[in-house]
C-alpha positions as CSV (number, residue, x, y, z in Angstrom):
1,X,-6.6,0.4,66.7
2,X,-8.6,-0.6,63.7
3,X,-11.4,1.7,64.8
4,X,-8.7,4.7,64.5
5,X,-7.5,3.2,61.1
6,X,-11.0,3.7,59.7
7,X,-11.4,6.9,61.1
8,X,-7.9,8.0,59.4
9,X,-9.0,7.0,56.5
10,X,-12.6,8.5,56.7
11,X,-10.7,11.8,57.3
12,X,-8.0,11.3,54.0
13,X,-11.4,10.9,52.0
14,X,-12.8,13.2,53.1
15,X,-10.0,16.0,52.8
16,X,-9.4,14.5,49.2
17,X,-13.1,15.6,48.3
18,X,-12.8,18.8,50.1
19,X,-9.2,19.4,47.7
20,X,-11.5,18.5,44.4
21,X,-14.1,20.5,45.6
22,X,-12.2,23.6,46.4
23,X,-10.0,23.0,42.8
24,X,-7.0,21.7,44.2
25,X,-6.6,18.2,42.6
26,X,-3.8,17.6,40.7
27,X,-4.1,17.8,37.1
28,X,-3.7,15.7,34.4
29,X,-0.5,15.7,32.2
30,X,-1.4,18.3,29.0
31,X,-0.9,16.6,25.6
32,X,-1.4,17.6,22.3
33,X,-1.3,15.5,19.5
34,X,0.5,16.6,16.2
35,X,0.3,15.3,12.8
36,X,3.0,16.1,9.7
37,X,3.5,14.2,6.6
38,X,6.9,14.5,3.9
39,X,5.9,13.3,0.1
40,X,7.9,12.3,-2.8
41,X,7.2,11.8,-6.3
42,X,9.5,8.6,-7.2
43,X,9.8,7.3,-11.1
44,X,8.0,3.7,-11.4
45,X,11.1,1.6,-12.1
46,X,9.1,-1.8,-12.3
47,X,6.5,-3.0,-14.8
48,X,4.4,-5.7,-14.5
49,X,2.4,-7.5,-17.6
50,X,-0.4,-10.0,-17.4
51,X,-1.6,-12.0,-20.4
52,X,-3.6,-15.1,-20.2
53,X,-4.0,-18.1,-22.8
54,X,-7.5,-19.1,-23.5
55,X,-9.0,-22.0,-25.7
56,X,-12.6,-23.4,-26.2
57,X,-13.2,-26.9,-27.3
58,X,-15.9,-30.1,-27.0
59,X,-13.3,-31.8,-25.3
60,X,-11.9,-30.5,-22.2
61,X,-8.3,-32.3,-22.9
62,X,-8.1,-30.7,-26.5
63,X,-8.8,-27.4,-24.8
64,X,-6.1,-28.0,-22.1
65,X,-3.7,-29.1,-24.6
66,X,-3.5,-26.2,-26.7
67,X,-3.6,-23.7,-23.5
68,X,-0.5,-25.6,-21.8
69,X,1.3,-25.9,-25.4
70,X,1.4,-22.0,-25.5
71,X,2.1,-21.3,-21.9
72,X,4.7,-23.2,-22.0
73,X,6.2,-21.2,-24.9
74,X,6.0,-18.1,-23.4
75,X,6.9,-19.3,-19.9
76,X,10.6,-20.4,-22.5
77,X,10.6,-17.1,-24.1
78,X,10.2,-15.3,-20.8
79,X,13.4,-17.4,-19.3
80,X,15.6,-16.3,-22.3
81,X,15.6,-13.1,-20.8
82,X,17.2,-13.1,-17.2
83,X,16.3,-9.5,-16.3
84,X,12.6,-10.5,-16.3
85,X,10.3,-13.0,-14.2
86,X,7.6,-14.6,-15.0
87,X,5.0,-16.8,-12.6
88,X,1.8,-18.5,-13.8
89,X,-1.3,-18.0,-12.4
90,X,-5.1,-18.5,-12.4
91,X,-5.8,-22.0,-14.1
92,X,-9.5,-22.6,-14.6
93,X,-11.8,-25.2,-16.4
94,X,-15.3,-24.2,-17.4
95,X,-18.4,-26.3,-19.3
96,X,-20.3,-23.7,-21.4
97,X,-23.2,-24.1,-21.9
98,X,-24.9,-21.6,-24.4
99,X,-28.5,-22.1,-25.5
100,X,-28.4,-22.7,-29.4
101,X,-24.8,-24.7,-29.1
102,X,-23.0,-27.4,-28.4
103,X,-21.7,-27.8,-25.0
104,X,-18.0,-27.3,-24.3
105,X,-14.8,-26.7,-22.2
106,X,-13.4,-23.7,-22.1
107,X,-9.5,-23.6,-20.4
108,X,-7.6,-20.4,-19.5
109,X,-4.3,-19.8,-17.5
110,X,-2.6,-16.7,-16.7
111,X,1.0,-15.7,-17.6
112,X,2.8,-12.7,-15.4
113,X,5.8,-10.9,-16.2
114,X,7.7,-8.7,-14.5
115,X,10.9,-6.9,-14.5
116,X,12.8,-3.6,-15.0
117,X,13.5,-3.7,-18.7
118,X,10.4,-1.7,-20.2
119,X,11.5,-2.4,-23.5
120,X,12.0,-5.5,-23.7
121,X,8.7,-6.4,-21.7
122,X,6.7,-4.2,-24.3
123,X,8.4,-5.9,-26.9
124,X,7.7,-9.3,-25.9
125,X,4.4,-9.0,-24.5
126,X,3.6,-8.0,-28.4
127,X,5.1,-11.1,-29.6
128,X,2.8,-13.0,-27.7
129,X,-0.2,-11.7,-29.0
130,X,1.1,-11.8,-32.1
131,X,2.8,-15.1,-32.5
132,X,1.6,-17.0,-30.0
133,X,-2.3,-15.9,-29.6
134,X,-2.1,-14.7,-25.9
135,X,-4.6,-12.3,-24.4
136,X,-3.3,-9.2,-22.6
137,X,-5.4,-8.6,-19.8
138,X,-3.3,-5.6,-18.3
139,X,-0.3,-3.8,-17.6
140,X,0.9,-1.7,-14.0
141,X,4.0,0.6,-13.1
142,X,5.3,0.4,-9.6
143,X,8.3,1.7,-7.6
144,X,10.5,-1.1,-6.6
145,X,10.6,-2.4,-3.1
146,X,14.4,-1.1,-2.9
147,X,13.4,2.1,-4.2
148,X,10.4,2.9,-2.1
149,X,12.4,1.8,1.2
150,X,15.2,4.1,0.3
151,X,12.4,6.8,-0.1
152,X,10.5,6.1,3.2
153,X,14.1,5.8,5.0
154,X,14.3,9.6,3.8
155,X,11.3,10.8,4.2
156,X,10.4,9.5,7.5
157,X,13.7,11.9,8.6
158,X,11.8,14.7,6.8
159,X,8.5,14.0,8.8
160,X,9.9,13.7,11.8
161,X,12.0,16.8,11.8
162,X,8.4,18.8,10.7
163,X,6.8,17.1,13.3
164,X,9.3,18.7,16.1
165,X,8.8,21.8,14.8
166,X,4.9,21.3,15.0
167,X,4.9,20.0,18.6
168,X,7.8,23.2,19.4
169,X,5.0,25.4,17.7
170,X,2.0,24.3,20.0
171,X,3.5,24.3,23.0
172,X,4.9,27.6,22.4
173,X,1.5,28.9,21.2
174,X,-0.6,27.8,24.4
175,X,2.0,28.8,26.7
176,X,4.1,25.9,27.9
177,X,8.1,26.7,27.5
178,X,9.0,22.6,27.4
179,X,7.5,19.7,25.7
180,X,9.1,16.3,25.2
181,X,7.4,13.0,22.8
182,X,5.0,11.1,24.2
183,X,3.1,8.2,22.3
184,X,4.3,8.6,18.4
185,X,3.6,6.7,14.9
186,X,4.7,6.4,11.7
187,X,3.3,5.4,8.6
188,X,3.2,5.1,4.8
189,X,1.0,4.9,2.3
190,X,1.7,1.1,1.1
191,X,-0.9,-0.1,-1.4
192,X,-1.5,-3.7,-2.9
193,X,-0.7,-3.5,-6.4
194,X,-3.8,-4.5,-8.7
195,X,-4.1,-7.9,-10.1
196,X,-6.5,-7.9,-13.3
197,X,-9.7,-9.2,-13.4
198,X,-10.3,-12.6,-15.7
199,X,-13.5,-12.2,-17.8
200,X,-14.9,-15.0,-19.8
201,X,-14.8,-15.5,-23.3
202,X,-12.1,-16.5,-25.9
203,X,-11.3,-13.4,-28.2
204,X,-9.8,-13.6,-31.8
205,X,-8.1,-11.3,-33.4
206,X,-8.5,-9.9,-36.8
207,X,-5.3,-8.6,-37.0
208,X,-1.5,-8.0,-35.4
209,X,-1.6,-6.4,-32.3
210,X,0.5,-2.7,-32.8
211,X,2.9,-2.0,-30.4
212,X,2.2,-2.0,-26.9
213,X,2.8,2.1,-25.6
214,X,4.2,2.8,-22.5
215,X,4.6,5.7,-20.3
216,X,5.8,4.7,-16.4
217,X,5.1,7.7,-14.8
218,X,5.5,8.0,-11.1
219,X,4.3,7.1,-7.8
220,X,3.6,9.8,-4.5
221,X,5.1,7.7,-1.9
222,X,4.2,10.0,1.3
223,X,5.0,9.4,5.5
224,X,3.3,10.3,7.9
225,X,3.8,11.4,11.7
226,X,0.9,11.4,14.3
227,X,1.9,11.4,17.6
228,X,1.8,13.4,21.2
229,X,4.0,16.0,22.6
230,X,3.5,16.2,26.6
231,X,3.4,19.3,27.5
232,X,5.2,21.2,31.1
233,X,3.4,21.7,33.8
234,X,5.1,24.7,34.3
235,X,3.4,27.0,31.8
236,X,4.8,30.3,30.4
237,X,3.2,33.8,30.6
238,X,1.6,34.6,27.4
239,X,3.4,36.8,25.2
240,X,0.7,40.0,25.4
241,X,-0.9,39.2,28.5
242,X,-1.6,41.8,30.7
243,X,0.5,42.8,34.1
């Protein structure tokens, strides 16, 4: 009995080999893998501000003094508006030590505001440069979470619906009359917004800050779809071929 098991076996090898020899194996499932994207140009609707209080001094509770003293102010005058938020950020104590002078402390903390209200974060970013001696180390428009998931919600239908018609176009034009969604993805183009970039050194102005100008502008929020249509196995005569 085993003796005739191995031989059966021997023999379905063997016939197996003689099938992929002569061409006969059964082939692999056809895919082919389609790509379409849907973009939008969406209005920034947020702004975000970054200014930073800076103070040198010989002694390093002097210097912290005055940086906390006007922090504190403008973290006040940031709460007496409700449509804005503010978070502080980036506290750091440093000994200079220049050749030529005295040794001393320089202290620096960073003040964020953000909100909706572009005029009224223009106006009082000015204010604190003015009146209260802060730094303004930079400003960046953005689409609101809300906003940008409506979008994506939208376009993702948009994608999707090109990407059918991709895959329906493929298989059509390699001869298959049926395809259905195999392995598919989609993504957007999320991005980290910037966060400014501290550079040492206390500045003084010479005079009043102008204005600050703004212009939001807008955002390309894009999805994409990659994915695979399986193609049938039962293919479809090409249009011209011959009889």
């Amino acid at each position: 009995m085993r003796r005739s098991i191995v031989l059966s076996l021997a023999m379905l090898a063997l016939a197996t080999s003689a099938r992929a020899a002569d061409g006969l194996e059964t082939p692999s499932v056809p895919v082919v893998t389609v790509t379409a994207s849907a973009n939008a140009n969406v209005a920034n609707d947020r702004l975000q501000a970054w200014l930073r209080a800076e103070a040198e001094n010989a002694s390093p509770a002097a210097a912290a003094n005055d940086v906390n003293a006007r922090v504190a102010k403008a973290v006040a005058r940031v709460k007496a508006l409700p449509a804005l938020t503010v978070q502080t950020s980036g506290y750091t104590t440093q000994q200079v030590a220049d050749r030529g002078r005295p040794v001393r402390w320089r202290v620096a903390q960073t003040v964020s505001i953000e909100g909706s209200d572009f005029a009224s974060i223009a106006t009082l970013v000015t204010q604190l440069q003015d009146e209260d001696g802060l730094l303004l180390s930079g400003l960046t428009f953005a689409v609101s979470e809300s906003k940008r998931r409506e979008t994506e919600d939208a376009l993702t239908q948009q994608a999707l619906a090109a990407w059918r018609t991709r895959a329906q176009n493929a298989a059509r034009g390699l001869g298959f009359g049926a395809w259905r969604p195999g392995r598919v993805t989609v993504s957007t183009n999320d991005f980290s917004r910037p966060q400014p970039m501290y550079r040492g050194g206390v500045a003084a102005m010479a005079a009043p800050p102008a204005p600050v100008p703004l212009e939001a502008g807008a955002t390309d929020v894009t999805v994409t779809v990659t994915g695979d249509a399986v193609l049938d196995t039962a293919r479809t005569p090409a249009p011209n071929a011959a009889r």
